[in-house]
Backbone as CSV, one residue per row, in Angstrom:
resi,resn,N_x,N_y,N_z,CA_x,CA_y,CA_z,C_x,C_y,C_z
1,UNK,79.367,72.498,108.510,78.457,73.651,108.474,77.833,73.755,107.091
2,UNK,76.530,73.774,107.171,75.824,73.971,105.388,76.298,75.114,105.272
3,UNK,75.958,75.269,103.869,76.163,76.409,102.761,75.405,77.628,103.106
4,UNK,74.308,77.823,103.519,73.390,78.927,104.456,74.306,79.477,105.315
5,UNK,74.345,78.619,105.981,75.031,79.103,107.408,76.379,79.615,107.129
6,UNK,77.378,78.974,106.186,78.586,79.756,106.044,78.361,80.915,105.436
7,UNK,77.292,81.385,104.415,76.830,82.292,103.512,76.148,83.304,104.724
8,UNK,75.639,82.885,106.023,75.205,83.976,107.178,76.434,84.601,107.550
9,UNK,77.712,83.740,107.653,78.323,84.288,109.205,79.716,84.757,108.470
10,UNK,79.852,84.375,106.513,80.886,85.509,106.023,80.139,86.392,105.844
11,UNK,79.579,86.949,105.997,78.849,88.126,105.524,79.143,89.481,105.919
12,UNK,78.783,91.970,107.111,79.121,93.309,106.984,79.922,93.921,107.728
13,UNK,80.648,93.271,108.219,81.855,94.018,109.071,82.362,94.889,108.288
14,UNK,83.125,94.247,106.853,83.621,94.897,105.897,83.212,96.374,105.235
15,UNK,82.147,96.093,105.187,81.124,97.023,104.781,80.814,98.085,105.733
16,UNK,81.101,97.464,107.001,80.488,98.738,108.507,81.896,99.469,108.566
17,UNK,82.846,98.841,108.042,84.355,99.592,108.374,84.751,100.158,107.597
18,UNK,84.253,100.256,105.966,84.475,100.924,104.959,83.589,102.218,104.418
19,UNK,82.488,101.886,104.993,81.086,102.552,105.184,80.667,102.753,103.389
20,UNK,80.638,101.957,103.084,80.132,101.103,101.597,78.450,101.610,101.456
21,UNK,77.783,102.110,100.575,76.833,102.694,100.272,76.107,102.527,99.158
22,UNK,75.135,102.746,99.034,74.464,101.901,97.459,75.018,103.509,96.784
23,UNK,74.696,104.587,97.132,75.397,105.904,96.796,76.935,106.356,96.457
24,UNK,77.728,105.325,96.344,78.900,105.557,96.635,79.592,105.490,94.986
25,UNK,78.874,105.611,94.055,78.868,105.934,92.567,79.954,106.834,92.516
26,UNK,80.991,106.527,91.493,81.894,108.329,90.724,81.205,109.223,90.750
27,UNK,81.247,110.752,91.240,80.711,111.785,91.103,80.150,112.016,89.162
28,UNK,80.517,111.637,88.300,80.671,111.964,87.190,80.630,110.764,86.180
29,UNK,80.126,110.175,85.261,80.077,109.359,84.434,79.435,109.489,83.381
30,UNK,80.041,109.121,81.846,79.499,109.419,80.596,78.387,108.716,80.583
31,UNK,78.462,106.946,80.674,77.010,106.646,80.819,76.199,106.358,81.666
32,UNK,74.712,105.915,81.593,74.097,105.691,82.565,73.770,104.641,82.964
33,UNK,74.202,104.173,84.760,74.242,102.773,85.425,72.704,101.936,84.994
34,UNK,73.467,100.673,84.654,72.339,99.598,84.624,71.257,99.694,85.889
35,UNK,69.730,99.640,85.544,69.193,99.836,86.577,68.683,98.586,86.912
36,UNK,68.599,97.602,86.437,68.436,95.941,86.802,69.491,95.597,87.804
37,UNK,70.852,95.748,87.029,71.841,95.432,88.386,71.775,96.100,89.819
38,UNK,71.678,97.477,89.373,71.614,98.224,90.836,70.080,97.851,91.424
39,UNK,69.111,97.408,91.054,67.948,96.703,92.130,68.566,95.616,92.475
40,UNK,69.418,94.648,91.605,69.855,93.584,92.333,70.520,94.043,93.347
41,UNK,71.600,94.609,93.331,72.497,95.383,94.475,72.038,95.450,95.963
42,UNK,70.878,96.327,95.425,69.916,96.558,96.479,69.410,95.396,97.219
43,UNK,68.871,94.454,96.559,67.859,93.729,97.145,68.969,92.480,97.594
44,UNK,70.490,92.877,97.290,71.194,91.707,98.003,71.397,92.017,98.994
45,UNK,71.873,93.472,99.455,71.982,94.019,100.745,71.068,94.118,101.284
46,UNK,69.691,94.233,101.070,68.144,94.204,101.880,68.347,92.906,102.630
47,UNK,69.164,91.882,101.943,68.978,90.774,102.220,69.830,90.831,103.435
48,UNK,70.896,91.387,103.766,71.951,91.398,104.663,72.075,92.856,105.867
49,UNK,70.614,93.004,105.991,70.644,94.642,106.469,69.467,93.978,107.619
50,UNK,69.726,94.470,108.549,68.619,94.742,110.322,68.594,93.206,110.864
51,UNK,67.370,93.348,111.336,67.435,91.982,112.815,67.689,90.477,111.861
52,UNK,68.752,89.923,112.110,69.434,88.484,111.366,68.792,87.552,112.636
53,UNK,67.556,87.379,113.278,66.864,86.777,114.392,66.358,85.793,113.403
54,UNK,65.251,86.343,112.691,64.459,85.699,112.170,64.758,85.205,110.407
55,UNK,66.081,85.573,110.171,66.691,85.313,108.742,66.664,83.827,108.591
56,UNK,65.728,83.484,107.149,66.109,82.130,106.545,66.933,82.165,105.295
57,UNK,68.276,81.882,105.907,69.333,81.523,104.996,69.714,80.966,103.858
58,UNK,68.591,80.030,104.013,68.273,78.929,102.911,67.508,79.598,101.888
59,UNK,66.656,80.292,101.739,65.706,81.420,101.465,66.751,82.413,100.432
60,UNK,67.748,83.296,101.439,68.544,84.107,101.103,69.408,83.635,100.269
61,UNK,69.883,82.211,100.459,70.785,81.585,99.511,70.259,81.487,97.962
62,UNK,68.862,80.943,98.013,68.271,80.769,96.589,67.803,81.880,96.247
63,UNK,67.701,83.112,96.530,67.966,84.425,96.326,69.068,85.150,95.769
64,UNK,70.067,84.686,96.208,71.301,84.885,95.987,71.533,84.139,94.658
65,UNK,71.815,83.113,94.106,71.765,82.127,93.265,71.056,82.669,91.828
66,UNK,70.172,83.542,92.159,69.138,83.571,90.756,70.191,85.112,90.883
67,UNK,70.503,85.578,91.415,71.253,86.880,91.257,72.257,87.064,90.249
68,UNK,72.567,85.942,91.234,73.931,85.523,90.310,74.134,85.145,88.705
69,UNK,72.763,84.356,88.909,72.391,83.914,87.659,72.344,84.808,86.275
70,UNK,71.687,85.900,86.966,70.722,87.083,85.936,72.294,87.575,85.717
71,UNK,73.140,88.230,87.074,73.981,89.080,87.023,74.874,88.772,85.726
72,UNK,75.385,87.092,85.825,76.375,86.884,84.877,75.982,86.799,83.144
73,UNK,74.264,86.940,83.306,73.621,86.940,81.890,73.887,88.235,81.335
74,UNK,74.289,89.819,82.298,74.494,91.010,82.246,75.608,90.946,81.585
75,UNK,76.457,90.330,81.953,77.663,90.850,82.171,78.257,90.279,80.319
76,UNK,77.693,88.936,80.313,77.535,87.967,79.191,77.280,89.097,77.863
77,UNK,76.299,89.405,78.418,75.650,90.221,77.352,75.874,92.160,76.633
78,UNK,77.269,91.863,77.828,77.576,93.682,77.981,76.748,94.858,78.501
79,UNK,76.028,94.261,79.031,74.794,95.758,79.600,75.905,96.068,80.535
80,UNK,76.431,95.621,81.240,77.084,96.534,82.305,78.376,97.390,81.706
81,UNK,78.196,98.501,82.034,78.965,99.380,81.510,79.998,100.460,82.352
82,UNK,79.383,100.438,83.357,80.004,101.734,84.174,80.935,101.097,85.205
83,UNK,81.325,101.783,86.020,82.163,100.781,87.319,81.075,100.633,88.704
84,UNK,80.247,101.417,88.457,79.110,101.136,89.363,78.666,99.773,88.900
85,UNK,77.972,99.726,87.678,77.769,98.470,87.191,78.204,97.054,87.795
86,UNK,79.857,97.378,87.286,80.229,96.100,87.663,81.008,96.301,89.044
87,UNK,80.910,97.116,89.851,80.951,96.967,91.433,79.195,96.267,92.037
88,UNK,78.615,96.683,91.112,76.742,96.064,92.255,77.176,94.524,91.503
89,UNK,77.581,94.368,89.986,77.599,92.454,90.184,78.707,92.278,90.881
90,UNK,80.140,92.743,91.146,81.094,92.239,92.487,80.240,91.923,93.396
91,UNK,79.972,92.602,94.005,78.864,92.317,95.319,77.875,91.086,95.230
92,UNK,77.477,91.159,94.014,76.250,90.015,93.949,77.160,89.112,94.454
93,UNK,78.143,88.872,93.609,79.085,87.427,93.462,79.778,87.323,94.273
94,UNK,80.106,88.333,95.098,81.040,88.246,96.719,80.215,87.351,97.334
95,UNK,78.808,87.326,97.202,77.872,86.481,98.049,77.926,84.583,97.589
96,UNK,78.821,84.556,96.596,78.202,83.337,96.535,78.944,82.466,97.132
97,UNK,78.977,80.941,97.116,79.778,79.949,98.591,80.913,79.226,97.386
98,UNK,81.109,79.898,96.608,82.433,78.496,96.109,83.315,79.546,94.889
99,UNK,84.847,79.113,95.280,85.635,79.916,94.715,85.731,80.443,93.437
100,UNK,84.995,79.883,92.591,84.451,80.710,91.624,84.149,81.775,91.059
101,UNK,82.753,81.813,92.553,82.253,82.959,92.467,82.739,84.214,93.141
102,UNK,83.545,83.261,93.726,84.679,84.563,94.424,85.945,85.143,93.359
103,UNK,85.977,84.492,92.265,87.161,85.131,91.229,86.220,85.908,90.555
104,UNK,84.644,85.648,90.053,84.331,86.083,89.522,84.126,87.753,90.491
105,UNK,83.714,87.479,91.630,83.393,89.226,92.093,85.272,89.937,92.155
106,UNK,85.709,89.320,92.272,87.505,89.586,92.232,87.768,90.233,90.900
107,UNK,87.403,89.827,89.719,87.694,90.320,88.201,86.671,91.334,88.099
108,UNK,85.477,91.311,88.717,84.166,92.500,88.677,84.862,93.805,89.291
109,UNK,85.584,93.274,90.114,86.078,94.737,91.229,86.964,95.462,90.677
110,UNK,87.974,94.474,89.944,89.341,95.240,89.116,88.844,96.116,88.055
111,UNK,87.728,95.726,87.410,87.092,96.644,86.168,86.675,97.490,86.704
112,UNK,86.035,97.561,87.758,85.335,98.599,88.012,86.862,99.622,88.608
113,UNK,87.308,99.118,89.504,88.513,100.122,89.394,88.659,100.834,88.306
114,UNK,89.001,99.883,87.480,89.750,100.619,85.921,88.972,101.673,85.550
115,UNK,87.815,101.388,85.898,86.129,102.011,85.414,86.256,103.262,86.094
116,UNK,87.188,103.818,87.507,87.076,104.565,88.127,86.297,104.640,89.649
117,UNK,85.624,103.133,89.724,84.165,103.106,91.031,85.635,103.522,92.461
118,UNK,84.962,104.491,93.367,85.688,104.832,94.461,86.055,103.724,95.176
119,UNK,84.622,102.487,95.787,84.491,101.924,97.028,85.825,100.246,95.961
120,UNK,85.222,100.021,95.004,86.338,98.917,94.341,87.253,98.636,94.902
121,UNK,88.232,99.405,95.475,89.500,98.522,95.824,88.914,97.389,96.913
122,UNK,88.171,97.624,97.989,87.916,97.080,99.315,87.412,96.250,98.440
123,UNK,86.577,96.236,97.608,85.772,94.821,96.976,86.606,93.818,96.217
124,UNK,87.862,94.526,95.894,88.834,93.969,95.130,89.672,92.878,96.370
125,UNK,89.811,93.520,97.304,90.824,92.873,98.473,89.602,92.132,99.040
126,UNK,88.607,92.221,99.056,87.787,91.017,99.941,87.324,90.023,99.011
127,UNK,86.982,90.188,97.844,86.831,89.200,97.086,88.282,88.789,97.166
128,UNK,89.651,88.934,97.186,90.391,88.349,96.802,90.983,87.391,98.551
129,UNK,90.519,87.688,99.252,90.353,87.516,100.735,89.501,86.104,101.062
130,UNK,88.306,86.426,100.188,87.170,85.422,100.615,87.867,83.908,99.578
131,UNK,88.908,84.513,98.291,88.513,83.255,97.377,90.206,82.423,98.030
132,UNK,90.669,83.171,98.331,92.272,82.623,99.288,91.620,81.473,100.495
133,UNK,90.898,82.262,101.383,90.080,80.999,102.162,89.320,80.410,101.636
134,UNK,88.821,80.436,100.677,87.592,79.091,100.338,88.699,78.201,99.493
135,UNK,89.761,78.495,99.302,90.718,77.455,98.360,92.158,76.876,99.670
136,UNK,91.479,77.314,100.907,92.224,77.170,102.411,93.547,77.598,102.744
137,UNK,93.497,78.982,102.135,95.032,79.332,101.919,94.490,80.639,103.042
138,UNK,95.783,81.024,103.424,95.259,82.460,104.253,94.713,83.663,103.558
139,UNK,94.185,84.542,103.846,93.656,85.856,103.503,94.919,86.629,103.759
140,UNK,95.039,87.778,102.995,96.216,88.695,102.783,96.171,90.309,103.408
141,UNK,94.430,90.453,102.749,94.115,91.674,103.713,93.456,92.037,104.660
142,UNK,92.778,90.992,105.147,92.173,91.025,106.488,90.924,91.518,106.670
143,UNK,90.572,91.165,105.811,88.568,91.185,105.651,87.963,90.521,105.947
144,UNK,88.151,89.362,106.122,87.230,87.983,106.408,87.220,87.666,108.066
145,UNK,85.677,87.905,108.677,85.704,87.443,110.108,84.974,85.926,110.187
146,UNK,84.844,85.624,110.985,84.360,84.481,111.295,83.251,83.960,112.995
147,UNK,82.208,83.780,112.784,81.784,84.027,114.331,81.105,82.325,114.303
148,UNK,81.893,81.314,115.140,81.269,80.223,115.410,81.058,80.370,116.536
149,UNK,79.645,79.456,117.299,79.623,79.325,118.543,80.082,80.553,119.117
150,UNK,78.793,81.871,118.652,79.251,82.736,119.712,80.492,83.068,119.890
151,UNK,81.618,83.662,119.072,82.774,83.638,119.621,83.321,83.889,117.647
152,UNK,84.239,85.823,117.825,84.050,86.198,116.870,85.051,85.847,116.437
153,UNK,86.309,85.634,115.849,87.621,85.681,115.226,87.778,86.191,114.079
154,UNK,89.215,87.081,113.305,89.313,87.128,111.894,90.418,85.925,111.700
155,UNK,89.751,85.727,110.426,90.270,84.498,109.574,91.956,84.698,109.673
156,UNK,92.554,83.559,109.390,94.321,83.373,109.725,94.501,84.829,108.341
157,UNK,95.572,85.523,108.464,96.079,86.324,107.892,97.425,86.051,107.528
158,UNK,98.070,86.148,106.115,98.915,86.140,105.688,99.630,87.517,105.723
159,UNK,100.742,87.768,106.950,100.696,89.369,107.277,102.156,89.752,106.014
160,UNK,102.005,88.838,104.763,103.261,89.762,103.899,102.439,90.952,103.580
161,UNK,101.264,91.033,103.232,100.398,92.449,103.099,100.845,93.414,104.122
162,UNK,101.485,94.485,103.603,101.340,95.716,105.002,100.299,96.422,105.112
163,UNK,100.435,97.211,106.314,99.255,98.007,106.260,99.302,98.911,105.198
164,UNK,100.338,99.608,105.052,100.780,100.586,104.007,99.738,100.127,102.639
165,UNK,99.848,98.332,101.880,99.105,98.145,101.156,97.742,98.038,101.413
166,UNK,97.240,97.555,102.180,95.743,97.233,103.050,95.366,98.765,102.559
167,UNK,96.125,100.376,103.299,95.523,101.463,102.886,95.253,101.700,101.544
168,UNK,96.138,101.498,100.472,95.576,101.760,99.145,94.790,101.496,98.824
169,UNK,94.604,99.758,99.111,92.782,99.089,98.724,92.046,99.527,99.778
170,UNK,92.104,100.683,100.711,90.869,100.993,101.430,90.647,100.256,102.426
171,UNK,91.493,99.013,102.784,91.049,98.286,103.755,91.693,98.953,105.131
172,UNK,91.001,98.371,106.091,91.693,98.754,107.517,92.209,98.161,107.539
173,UNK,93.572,98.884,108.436,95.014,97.741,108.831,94.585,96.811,109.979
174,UNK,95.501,95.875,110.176,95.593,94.468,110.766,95.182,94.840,112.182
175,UNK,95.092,95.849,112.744,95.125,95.960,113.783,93.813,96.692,114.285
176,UNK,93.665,97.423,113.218,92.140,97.804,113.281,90.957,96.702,112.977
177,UNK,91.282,95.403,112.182,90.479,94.265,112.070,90.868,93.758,113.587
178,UNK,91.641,93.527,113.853,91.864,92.731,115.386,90.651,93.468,116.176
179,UNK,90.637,94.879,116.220,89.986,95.662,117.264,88.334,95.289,116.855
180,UNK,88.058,95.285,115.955,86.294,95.354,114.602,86.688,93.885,115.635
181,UNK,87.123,92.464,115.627,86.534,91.549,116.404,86.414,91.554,117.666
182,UNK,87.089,92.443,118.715,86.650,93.064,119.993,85.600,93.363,119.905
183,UNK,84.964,94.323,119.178,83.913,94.879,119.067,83.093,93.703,118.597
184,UNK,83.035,93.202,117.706,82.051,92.220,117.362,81.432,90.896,118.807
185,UNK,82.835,90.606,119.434,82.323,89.879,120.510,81.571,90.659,121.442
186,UNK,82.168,92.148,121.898,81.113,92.697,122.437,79.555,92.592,122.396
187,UNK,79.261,92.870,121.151,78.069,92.912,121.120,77.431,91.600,120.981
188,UNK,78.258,90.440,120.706,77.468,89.170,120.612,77.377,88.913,122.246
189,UNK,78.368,89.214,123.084,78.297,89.343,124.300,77.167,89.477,125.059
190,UNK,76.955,90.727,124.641,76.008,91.882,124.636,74.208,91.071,124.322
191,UNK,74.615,90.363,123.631,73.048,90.039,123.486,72.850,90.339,122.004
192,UNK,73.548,91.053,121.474,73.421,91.921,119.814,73.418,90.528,118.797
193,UNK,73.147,90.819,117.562,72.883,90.036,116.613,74.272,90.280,115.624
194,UNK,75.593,90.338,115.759,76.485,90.442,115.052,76.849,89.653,113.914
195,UNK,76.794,90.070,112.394,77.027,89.733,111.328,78.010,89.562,110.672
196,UNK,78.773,89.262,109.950,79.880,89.475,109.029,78.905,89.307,108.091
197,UNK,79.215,90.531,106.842,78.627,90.664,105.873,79.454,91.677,104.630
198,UNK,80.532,90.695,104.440,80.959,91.331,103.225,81.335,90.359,101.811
């Protein structure tokens, strides 16, 4: 499978079950969020938002790529400051296809914790989710779906994670991901355009 195509089909379950928001900022913060990163933010999720019919992947990928690019020149350079900040570059870098860039949105998420950002933990457990499978080891908290050939599955799970922990990082328990791929085949069933997009 190219790099597009795996970069289409990990992609918002995560996000539809956490209900993740470009709004989802600390009520309160001394300084004020980078506004370069948060358009990137934006325009990565524009990228991953309505009818995936007519999506060129390949397109979205080298989109993604210069994101990444700019993001880590931010980060290089200290503009990012807040936990919003470095929750919109997590996200950039959740998007990218090689384990890397999956430690890198993994270390983005923990700061921003520290930083105080609400939605962080879930970004913390799926970046740390996405970079366990791309190095072919199981996922721990159960974020990562998978839809080949029509036909949805979540990724093998390493169930020493309890749910008990899954709740602290915000994630849904094991059983509520089992159910999110019911639902997902439904609607591919269905005729629907079902995504993974986290």
């Amino acid at each position: 499978m190219n790099k597009p195509t795996v970069a289409a089909v990990m992609a918002l379950a995560g996000l539809l079950m956490t209900g993740i928001s470009q709004s989802s900022a600390p009520p309160s913060q001394a300084q004020e969020n980078n506004a370069e990163i948060a358009q990137m933010f934006k325009e990565d999720q524009a990228d991953r938002t309505g009818d995936f019919s007519s999506t060129n992947w390949h397109e979205v990928a080298e989109r993604d790529e210069k994101r990444r690019t700019r993001a880590l020149e931010l980060v290089k350079d200290g503009s990012l400051k807040t936990g919003t900040d470095f929750f919109h570059a997590a996200m950039i870098f959740q998007h990218a296809e090689e384990p890397d860039g999956y430690k890198m949105a993994h270390e983005l998420s923990v700061i921003a914790i520290s930083l105080g950002h609400p939605t962080a933990k879930w970004l913390a457990a799926a970046s740390w989710d996405r970079f366990l499978l791309s190095i072919e080891h199981k996922q721990r908290f159960g974020t990562q779906f998978w839809i080949k050939d029509k036909k949805a599955s979540l990724q093998p799970v390493d169930e020493k994670i309890t749910d008990s922990m899954r709740k602290l990082m915000n994630c849904p328990t094991l059983e509520q991901a089992k159910q999110r791929v019911i639902q997902m085949q439904k609607e591919i069933d269905g005729g629907g355009n079902s995504i993974v997009n986290n």
